[in-house]
BALOBA-1460 file (C-alpha; in Angstrom, 3 decimals):
// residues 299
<rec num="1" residu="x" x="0.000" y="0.000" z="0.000"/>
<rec num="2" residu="x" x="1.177" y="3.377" z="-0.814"/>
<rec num="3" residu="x" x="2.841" y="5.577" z="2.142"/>
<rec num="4" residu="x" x="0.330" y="8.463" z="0.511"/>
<rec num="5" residu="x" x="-2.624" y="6.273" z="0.907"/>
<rec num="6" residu="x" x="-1.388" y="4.960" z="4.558"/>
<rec num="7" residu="x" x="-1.295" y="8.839" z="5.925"/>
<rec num="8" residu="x" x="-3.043" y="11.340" z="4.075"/>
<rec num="9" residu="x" x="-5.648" y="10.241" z="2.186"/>
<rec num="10" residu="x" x="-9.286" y="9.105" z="2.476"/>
<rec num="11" residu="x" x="-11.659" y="8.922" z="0.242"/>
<rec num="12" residu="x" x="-14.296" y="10.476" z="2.853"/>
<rec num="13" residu="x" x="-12.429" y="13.342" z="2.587"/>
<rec num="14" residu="x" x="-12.795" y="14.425" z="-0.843"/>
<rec num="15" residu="x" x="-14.158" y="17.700" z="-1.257"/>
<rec num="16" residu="x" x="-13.445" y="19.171" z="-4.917"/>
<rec num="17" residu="x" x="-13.422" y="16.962" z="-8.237"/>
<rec num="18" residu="x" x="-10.067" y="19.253" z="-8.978"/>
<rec num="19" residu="x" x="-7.251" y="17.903" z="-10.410"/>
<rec num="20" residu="x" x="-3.951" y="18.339" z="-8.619"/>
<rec num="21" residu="x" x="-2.948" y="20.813" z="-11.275"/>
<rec num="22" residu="x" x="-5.467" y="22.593" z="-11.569"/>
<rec num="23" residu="x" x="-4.789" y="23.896" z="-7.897"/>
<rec num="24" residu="x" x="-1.330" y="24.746" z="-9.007"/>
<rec num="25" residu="x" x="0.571" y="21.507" z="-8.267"/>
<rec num="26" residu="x" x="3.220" y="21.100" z="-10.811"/>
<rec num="27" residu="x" x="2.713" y="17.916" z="-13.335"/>
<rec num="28" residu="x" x="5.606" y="15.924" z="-11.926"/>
<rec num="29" residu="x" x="4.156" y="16.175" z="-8.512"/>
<rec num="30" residu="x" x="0.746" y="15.231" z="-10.361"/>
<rec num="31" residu="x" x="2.047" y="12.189" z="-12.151"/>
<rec num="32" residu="x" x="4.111" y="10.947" z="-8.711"/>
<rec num="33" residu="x" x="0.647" y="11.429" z="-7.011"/>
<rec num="34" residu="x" x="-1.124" y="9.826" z="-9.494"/>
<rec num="35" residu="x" x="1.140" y="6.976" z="-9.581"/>
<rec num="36" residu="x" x="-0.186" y="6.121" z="-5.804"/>
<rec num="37" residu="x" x="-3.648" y="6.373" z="-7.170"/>
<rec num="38" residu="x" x="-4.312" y="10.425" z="-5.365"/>
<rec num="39" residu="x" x="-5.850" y="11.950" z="-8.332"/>
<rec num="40" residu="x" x="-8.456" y="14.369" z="-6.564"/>
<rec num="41" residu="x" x="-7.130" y="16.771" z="-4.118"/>
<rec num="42" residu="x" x="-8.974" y="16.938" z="-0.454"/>
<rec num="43" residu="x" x="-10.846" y="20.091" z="0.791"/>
<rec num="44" residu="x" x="-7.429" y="21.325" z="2.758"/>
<rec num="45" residu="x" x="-5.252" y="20.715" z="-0.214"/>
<rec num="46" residu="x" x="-7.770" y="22.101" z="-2.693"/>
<rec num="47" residu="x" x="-8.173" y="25.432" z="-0.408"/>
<rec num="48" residu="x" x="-4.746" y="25.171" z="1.062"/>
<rec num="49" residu="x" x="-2.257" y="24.793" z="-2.047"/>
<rec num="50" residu="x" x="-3.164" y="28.059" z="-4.061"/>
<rec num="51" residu="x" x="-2.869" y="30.283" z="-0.879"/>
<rec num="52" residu="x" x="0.952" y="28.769" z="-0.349"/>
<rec num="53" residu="x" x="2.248" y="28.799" z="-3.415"/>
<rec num="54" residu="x" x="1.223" y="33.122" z="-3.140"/>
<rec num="55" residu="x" x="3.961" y="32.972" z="-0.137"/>
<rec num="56" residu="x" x="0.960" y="34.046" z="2.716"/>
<rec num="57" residu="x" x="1.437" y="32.801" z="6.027"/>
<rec num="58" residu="x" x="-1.366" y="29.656" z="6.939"/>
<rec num="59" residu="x" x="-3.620" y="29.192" z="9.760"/>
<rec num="60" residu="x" x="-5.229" y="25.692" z="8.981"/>
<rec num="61" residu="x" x="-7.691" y="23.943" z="11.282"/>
<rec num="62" residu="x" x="-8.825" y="20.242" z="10.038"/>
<rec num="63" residu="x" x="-9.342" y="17.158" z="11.196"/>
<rec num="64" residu="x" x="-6.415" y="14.245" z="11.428"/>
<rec num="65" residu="x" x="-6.570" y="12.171" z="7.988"/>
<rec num="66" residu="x" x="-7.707" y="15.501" z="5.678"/>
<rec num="67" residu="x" x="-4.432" y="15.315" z="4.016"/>
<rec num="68" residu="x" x="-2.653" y="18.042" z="5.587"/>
<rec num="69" residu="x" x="0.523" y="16.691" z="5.074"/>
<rec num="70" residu="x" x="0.248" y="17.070" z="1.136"/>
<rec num="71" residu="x" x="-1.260" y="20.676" z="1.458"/>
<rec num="72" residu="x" x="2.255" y="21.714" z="3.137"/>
<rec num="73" residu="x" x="4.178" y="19.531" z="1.302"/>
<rec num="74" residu="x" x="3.731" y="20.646" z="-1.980"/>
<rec num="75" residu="x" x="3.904" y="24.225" z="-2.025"/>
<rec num="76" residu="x" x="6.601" y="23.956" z="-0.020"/>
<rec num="77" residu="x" x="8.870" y="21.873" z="-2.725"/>
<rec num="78" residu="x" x="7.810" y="23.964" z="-5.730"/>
<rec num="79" residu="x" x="8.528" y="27.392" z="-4.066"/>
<rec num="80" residu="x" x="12.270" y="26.122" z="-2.859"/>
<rec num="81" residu="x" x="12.376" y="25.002" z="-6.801"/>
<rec num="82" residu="x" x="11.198" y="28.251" z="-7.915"/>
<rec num="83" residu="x" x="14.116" y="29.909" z="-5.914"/>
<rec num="84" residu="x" x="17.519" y="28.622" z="-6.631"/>
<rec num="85" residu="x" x="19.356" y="27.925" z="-3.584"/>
<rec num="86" residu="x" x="22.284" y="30.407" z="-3.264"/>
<rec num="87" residu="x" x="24.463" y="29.372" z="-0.081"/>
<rec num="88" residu="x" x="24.623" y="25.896" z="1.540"/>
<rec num="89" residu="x" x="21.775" y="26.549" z="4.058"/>
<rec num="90" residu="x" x="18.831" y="25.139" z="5.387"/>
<rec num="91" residu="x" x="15.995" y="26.736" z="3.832"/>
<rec num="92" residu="x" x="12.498" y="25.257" z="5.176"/>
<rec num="93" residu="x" x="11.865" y="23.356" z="8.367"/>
<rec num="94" residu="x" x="8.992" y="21.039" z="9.534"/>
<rec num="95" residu="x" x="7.953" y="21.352" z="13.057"/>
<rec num="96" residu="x" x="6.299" y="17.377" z="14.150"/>
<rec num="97" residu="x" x="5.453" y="16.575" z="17.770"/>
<rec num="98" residu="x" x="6.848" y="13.016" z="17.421"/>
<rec num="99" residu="x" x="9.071" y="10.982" z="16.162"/>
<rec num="100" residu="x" x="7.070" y="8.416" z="14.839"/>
<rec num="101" residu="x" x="5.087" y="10.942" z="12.620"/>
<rec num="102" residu="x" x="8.440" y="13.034" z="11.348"/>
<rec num="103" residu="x" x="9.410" y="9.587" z="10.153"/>
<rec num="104" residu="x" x="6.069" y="9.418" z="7.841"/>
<rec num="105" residu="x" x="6.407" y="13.092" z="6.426"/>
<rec num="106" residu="x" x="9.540" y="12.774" z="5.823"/>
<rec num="107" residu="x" x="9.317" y="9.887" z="3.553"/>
<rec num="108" residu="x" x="6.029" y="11.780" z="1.748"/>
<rec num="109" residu="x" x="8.831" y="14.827" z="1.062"/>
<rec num="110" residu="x" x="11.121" y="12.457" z="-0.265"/>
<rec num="111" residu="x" x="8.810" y="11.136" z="-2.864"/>
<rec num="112" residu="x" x="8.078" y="14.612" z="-3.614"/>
<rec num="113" residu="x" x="11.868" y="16.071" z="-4.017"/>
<rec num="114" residu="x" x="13.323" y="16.187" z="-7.309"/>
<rec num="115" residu="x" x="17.156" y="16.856" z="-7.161"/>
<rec num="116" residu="x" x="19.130" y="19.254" z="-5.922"/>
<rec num="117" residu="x" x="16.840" y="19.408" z="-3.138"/>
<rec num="118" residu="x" x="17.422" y="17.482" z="-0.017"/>
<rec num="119" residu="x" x="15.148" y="16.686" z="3.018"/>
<rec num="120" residu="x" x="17.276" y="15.668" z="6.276"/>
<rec num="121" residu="x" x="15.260" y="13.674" z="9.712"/>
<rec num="122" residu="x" x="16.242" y="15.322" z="13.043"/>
<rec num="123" residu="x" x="14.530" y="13.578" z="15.839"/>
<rec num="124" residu="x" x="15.203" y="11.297" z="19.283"/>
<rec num="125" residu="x" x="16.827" y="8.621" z="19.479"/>
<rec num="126" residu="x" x="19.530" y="8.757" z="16.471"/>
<rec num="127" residu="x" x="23.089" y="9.582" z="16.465"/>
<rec num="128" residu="x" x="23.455" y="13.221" z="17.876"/>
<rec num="129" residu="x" x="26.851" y="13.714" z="15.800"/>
<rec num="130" residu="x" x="25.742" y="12.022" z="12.490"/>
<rec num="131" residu="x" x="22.893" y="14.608" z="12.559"/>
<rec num="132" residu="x" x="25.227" y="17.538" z="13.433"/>
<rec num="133" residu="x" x="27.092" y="16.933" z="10.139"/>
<rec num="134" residu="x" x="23.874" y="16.504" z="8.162"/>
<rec num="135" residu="x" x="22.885" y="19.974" z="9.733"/>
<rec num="136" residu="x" x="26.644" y="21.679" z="8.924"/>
<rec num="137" residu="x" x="25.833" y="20.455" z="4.991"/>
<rec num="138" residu="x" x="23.015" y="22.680" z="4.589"/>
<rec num="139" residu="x" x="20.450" y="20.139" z="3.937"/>
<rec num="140" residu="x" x="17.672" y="22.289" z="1.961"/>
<rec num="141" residu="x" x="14.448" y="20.931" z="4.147"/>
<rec num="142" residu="x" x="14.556" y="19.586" z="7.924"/>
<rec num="143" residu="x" x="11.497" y="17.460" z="9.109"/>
<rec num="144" residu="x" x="12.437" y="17.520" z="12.879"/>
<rec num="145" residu="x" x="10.793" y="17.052" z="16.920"/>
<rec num="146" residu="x" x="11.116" y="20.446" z="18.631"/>
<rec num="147" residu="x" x="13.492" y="18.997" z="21.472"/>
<rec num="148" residu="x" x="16.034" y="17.566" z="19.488"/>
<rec num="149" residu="x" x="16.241" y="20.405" z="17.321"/>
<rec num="150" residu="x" x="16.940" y="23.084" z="20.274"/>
<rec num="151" residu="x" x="19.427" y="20.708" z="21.343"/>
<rec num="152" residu="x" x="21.334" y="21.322" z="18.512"/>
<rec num="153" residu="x" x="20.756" y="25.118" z="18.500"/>
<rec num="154" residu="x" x="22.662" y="24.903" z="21.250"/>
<rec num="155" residu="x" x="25.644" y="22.480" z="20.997"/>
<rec num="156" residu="x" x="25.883" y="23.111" z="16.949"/>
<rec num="157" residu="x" x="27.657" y="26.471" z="16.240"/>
<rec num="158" residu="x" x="27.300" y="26.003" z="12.769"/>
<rec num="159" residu="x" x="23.247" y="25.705" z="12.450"/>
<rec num="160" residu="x" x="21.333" y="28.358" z="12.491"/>
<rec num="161" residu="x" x="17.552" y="29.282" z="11.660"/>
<rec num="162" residu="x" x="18.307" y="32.780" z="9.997"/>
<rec num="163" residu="x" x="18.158" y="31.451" z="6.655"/>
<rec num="164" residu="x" x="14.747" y="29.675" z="7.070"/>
<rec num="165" residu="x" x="12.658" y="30.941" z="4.348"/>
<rec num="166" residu="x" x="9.498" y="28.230" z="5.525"/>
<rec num="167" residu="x" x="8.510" y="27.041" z="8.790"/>
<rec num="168" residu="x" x="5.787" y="24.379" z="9.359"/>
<rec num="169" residu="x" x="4.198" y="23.793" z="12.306"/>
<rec num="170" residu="x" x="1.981" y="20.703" z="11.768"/>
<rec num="171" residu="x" x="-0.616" y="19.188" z="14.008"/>
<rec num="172" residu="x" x="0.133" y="22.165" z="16.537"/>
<rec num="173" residu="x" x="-2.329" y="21.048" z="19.317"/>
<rec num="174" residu="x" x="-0.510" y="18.318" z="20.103"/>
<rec num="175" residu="x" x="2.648" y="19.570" z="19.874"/>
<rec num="176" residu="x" x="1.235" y="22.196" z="22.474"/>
<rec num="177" residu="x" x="0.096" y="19.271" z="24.373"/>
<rec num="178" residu="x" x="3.722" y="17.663" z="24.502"/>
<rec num="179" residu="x" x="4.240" y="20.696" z="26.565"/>
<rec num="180" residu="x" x="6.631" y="22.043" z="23.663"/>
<rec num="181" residu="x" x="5.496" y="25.612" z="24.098"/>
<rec num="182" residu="x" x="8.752" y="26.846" z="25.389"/>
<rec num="183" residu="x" x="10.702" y="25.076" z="22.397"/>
<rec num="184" residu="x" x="7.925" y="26.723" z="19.774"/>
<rec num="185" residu="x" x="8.791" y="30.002" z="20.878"/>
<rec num="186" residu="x" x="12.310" y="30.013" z="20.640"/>
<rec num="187" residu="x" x="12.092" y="28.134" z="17.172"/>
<rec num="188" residu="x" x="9.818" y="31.599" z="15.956"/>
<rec num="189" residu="x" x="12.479" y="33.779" z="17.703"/>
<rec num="190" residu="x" x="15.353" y="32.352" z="16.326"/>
<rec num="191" residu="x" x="14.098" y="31.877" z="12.752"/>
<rec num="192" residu="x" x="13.910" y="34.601" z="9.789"/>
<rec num="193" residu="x" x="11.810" y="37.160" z="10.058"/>
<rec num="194" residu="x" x="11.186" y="37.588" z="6.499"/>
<rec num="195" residu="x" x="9.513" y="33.448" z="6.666"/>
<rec num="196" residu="x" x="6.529" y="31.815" z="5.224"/>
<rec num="197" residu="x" x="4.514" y="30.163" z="8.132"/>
<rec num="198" residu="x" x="2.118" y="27.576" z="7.978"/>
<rec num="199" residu="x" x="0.571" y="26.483" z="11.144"/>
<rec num="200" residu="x" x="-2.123" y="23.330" z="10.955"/>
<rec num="201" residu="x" x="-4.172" y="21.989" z="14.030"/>
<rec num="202" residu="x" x="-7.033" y="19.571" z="13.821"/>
<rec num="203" residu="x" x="-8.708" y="21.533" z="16.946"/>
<rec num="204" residu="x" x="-8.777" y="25.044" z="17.928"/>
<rec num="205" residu="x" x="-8.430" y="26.277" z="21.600"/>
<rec num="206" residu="x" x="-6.710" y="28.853" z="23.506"/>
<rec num="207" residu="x" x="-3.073" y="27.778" z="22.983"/>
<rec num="208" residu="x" x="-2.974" y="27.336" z="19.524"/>
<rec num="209" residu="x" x="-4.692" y="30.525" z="19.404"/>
<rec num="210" residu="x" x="-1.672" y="32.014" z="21.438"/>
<rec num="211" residu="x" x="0.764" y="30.213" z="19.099"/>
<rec num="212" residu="x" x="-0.682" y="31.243" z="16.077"/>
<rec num="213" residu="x" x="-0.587" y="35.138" z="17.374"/>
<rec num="214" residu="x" x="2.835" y="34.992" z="17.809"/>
<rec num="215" residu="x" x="3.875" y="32.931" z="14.814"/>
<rec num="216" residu="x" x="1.730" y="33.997" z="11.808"/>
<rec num="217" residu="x" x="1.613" y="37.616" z="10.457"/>
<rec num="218" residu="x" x="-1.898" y="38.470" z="8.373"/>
<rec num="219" residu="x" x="-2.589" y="34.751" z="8.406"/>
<rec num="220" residu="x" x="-4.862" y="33.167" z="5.450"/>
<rec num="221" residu="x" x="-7.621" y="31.269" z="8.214"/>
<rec num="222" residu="x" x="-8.664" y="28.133" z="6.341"/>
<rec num="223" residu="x" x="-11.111" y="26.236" z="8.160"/>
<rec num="224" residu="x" x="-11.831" y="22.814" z="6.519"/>
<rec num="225" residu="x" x="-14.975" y="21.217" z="7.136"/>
<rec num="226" residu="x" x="-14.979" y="21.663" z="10.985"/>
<rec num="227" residu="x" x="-18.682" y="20.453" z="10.624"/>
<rec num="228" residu="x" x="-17.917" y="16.801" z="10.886"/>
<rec num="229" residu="x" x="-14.529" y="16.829" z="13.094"/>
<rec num="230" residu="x" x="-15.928" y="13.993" z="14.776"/>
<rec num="231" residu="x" x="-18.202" y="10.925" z="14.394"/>
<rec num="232" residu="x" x="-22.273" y="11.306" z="15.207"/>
<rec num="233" residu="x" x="-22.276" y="7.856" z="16.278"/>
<rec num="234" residu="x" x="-19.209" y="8.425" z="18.844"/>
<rec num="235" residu="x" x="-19.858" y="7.876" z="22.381"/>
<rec num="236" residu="x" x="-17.547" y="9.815" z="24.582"/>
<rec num="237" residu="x" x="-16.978" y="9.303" z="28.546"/>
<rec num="238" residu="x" x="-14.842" y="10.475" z="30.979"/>
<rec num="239" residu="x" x="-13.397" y="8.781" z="33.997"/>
<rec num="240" residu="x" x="-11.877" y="11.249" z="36.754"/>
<rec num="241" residu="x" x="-9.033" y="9.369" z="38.547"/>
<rec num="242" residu="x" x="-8.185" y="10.766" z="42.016"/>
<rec num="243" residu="x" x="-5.103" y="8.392" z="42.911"/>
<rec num="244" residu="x" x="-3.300" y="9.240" z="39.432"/>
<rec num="245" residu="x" x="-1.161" y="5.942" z="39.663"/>
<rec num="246" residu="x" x="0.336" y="3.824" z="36.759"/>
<rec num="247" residu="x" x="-1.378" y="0.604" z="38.647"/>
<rec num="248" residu="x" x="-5.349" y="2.454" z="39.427"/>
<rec num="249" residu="x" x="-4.876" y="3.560" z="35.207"/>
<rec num="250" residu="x" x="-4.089" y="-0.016" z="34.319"/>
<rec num="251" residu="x" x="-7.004" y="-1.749" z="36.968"/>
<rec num="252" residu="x" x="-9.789" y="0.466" z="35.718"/>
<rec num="253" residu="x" x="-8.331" y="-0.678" z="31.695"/>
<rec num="254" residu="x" x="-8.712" y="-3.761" z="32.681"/>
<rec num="255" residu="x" x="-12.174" y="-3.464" z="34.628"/>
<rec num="256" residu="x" x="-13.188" y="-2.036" z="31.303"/>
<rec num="257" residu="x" x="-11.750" y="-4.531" z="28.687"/>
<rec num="258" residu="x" x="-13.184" y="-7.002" z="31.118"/>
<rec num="259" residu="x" x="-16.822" y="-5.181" z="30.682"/>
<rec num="260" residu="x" x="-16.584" y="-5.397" z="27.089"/>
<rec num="261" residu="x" x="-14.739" y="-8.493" z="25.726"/>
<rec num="262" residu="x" x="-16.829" y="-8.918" z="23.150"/>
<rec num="263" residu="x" x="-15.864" y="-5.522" z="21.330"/>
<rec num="264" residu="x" x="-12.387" y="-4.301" z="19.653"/>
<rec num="265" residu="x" x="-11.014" y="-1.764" z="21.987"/>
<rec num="266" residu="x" x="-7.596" y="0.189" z="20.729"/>
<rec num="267" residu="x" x="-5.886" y="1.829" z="23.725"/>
<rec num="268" residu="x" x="-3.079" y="4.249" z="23.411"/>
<rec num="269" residu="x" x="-0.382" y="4.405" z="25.760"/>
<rec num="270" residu="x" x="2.391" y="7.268" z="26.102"/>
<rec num="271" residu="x" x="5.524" y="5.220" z="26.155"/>
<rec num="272" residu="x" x="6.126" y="1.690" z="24.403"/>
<rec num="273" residu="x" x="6.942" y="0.149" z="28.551"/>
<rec num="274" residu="x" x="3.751" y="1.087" z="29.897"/>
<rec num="275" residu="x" x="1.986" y="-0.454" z="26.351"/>
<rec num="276" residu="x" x="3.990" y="-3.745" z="27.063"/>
<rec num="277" residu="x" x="3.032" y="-3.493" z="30.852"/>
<rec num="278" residu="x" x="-0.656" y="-2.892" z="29.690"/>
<rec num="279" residu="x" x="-0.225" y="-6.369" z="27.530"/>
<rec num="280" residu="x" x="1.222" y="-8.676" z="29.355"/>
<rec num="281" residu="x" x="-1.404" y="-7.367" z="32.391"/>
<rec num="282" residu="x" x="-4.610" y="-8.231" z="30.037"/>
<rec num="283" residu="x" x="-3.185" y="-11.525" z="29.097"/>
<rec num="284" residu="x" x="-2.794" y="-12.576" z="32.673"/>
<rec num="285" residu="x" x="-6.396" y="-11.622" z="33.005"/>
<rec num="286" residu="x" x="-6.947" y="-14.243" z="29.971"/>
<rec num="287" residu="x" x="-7.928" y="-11.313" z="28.060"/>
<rec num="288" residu="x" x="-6.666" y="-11.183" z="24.012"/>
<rec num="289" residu="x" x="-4.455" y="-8.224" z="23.402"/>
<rec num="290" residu="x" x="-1.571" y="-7.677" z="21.246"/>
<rec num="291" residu="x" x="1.028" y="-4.914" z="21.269"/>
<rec num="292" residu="x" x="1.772" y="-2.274" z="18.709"/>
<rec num="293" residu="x" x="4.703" y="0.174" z="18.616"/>
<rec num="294" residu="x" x="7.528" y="1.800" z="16.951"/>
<rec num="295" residu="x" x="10.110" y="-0.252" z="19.239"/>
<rec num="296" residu="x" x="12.447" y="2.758" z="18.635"/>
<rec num="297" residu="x" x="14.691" y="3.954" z="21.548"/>
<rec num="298" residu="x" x="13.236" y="6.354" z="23.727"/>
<rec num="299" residu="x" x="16.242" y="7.568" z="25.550"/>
């Protein structure tokens, strides 16, 4: 299956019978996308692409799976084209609140690059000093995590953010809710003032707000069917734990799964230890789970 199809694209999402060039995509990009079988752009690319490619700074607010990734994506590699690059510099970077998910965009850029443009990955859990000297070359586009990258603000003399002539921050709420505030700010500070910025959130609340006050200047506000952010037929509750311990989380999971054995139930955990704990605990309670993670160092 195609890694366009596995991230950004739904066919519940389709909003304009557009072609990808007829938005302004460029016909290689069209005929790679095509290849994968994309041939209709979403409602955020459709609305999102025309306004990028004009340079405008980007406040976007839809839902996770609208194909956001492709509405940054693309502008963003046919503007660097347009604009030779002069000195060996970084000249966009790609703001992703986890590793997992840099990983997937960066591999969507890839397919999108034609040469002399490079895309470098600057996240957790690699080789500090093998990045540093990807970062010293000048790679054109960085898809990073906040944290690593301040890290090497500050221990690589060489790497800078004055050059940056694009800055994506993408899924911004949760960023925000990785507590990586702080690290935003300094990445605006630091970088060009003269940037593009494109900011995209799948909800809207006070931080992002905040964020997108002090990031964006005269923002384009595309809203993209905010209507049906969420499923009618989605039944939401709440449990409020007092005792905020690892082992009263895991016994009311398991009072739960217990409750409802005969239904699929898909439960996220914040580290890949406490999703192994959380497996091996249902199976002693004869329950069926399996385990699904990255397994990637979290050091």
């Amino acid at each position: 299956m195609s890694i366009f199809n596995d991230l950004l694209y739904s066919q519940d999402n389709i909003a304009s019978k557009n072609c990808f060039s007829s938005i302004g995509a460029a016909k290689f990009i069209e005929g790679i996308l095509k290849n994968d079988g994309i041939v209709i752009p979403t409602e955020i690319q459709t609305r999102v692409l025309p306004v990028a490619l004009r340079g405008s700074d980007i406040f976007a607010c839809a839902k996770t799976g609208s194909g956001k990734t492709l509405a940054f994506a693309i502008p963003l590699i046919q503007r660097m084209m347009a604009k030779p690059k002069i000195s060996r510099t970084t000249r966009a970077l790609i703001i992703i609140p986890t590793r997992e998910l840099a990983f997937q965009v960066c591999e969507v850029i890839r397919k999108l690059l034609r040469e002399p443009l490079t895309v470098t990955l600057i996240v957790g859990g690699q080789n500090s000093k093998s990045q540093e000297s990807k970062l010293r070359s000048g790679s054109d586009i960085i898809v990073c995590t906040p944290g690593r990258l301040i890290d090497h603000l500050y221990n690589c003399p060489s790497f800078c953010l004055e050059n940056i002539e694009i800055l994506v921050l993408d899924e911004a709420d949760r960023l925000l809710d990785e507590n990586f505030d702080e690290q935003l700010k300094e990445i605006v500070k630091y970088s060009s003032k003269n940037k593009q910025t494109m900011l995209f959130s799948a909800t809207l609340n006070d931080q992002v707000k905040s964020l997108a006050t002090l990031a964006l200047k005269n923002p384009v506000k595309i809203f993209a069917d905010p209507s049906s952010s969420s499923i009618k037929s989605l039944e939401q509750h709440f449990i409020k734990i007092h005792n905020e311990s690892l082992s009263m989380r895991e016994s009311l999971i398991s009072m739960i799964c217990s409750t409802r054995n005969d239904d699929i139930i898909l439960i996220f955990c914040d580290t890949k230890k406490h999703a192994h704990r959380l497996f091996v605990t249902l199976n002693l309670l004869e329950l069926n789970a399996e385990e699904l993670h990255g397994d990637m160092s979290q050091d």
